[in-house]
Each structure stands twice: as structure tokens, then as C-alpha cells.
C-alpha positions as CSV (number, residue, x, y, z in Angstrom):
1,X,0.4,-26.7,-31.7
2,X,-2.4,-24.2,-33.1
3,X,-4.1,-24.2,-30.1
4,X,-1.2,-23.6,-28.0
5,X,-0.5,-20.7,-30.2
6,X,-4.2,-18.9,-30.4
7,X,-4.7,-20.0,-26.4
8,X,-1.5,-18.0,-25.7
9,X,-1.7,-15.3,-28.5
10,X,-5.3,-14.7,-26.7
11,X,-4.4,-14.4,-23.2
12,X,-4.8,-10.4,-22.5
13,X,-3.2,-9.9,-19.0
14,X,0.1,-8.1,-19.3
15,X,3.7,-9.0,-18.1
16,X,5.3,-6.5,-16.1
17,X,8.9,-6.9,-16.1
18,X,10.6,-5.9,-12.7
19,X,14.2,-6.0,-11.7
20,X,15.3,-7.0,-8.0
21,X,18.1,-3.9,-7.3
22,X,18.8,-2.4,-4.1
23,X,19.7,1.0,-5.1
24,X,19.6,3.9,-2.7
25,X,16.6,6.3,-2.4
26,X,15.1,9.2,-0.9
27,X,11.7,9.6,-0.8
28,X,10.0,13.4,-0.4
29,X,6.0,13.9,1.0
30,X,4.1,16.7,2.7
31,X,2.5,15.6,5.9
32,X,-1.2,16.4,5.7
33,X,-1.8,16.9,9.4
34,X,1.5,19.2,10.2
35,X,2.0,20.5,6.6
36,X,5.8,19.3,7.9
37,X,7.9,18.3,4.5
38,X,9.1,14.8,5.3
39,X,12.2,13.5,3.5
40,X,13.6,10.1,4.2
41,X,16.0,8.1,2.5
42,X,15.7,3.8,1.7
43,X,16.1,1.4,-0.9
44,X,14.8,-0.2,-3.5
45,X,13.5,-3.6,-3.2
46,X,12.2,-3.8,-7.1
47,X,12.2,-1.6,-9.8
48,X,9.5,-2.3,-12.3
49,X,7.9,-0.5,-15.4
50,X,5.7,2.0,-13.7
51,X,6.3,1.3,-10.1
52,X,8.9,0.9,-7.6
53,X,8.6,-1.0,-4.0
54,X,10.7,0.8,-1.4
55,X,12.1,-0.1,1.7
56,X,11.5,2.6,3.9
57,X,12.1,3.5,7.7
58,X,9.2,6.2,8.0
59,X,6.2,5.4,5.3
60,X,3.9,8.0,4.0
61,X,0.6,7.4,4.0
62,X,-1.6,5.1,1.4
63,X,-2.8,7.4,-1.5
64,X,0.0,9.9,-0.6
65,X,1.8,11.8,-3.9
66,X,5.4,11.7,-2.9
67,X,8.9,12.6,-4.5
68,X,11.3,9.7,-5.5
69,X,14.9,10.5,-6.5
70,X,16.5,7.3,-7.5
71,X,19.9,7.4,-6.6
72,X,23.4,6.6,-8.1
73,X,26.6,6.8,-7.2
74,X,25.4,9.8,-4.6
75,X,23.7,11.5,-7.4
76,X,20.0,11.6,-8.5
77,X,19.5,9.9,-11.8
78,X,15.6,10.3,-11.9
79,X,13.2,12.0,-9.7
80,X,9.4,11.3,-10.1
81,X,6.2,12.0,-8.9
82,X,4.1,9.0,-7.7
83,X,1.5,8.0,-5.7
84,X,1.8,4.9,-2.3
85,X,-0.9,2.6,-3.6
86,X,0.5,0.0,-0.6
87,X,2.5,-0.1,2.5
88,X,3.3,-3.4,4.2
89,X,4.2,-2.0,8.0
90,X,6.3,-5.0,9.2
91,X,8.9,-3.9,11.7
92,X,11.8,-5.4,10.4
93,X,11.2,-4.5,6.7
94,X,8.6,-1.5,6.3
95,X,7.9,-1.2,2.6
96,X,6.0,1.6,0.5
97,X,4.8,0.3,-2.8
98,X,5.0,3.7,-5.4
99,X,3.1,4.0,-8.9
100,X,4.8,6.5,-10.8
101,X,2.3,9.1,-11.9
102,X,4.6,11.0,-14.8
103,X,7.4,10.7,-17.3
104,X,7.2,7.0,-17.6
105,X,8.7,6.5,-20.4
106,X,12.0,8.2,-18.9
107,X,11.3,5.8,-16.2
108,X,11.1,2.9,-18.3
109,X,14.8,3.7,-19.8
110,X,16.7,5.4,-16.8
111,X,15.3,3.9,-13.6
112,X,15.2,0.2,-15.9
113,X,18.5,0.3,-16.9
114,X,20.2,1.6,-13.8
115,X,18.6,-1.2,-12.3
116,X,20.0,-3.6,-14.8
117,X,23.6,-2.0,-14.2
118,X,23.6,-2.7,-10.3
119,X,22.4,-6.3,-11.1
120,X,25.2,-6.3,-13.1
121,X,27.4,-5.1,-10.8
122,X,26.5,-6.5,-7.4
123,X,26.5,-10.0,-10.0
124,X,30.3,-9.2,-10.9
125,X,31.1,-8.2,-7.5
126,X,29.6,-11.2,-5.6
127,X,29.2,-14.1,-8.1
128,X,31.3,-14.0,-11.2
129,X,34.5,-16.0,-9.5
130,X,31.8,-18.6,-7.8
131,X,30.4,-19.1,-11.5
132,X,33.1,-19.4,-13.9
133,X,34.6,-22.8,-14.1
């Protein structure tokens, strides 16, 4: 049981906990060929502890900065700067994944727990009278 215990006590790679919420978006970039601001509005597919993968009908480009306002109940809760480190340009479901490049530790508790409240929610909405015997 030692071993078990020093073998996983040593193990260095981090957890990074995400939450799968669908919560409404709208993402903000300057175009760098047209100087045109670009504003589009999306999804969430996850919401993890310094990122965010969006699903997105117009993506900005890979190493982009853009604007994210996480919405909620038709009002911004946070809005951050980050950066597009990956898009995954699949007609059906275009995604941008965002790294969030400042105030992370508001991130952490307001973009975390609003995601934990719409689990919540969509769980009570959808499931609870399935579930309970």
C-alpha cells in the first residue's frame, strides 16, 4: 500500500477539472486583415480552470486574443481576455478552444460556479423525476 501511495503522491501531471455546461456566449476579436471588430455569439461546450471550448458559428483565428463574456440569464457574468490556442473547423459543430489570459482566479470562482449552477439546473429540469424512486 506504500507503493501505491509514494507511486501516486509522485505523479506530477495536473488534473484540470472541467464542467460540461452549455451556457450562452459572445465572443469579441479584431480581424487582422480588415481591422473589422467581429462579435459573434455561441456556447459553451466546457468550462474548465483556465480555459473554455466554445461552439462557435464564425471562429477567429488560431493565436487570436479575443473577448469572452460568459453569459447568464441575458447578462454578462464574466468577461475575459484570452487567446484561441485551437479550432476544430467541422461543419456541423465549429469549436474555438480559449485560454484565458487574465483574472483567473475570478474565473476559477464565477465562470466555475455558474457552470456548476446550469448543471444543476438543466439536471433538475431534465432528470430529477427520471431519478428519484
Amino acid at each position: 500500500m506504500a507503493q501505491i501511495e509514494y507511486a501516486t503522491s509522485s505523479y506530477k501531471t495536473p488534473l484540470h477539472h472541467r464542467i460540461l455546461a452549455n451556457m450562452p456566449v459572445k465572443v469579441t476579436w479584431t480581424d487582422g486583415e480588415t481591422g473589422k471588430r467581429i462579435s459573434v455569439t455561441g456556447t459553451t461546450e466546457n468550462i474548465g480552470e483556465s480555459s473554455a471550448l466554445v461552439n462557435l458559428e464564425v471562429l477567429p483565428p488560431v493565436g487570436s486574443e479575443v473577448r469572452l463574456r460568459v453569459m447568464e440569464e441575458d447578462k454578462a457574468i464574466i468577461d475575459v481576455t484570452t487567446r484561441v490556442i485551437r479550432v476544430e473547423r467541422d461543419p456541423s459543430k465549429p469549436l474555438a478552444a480559449l485560454s484565458v489570459l487574465q483574472n483567473l482566479k475570478k474565473w476559477k470562482t464565477t465562470a466555475m460556479e455558474a457552470a456548476e449552477r446550469w448543471v444543476t439546473r438543466h439536471w433538475q429540469l431534465n432528470y430529477e423525476e427520471e431519478w428519484v424512486n
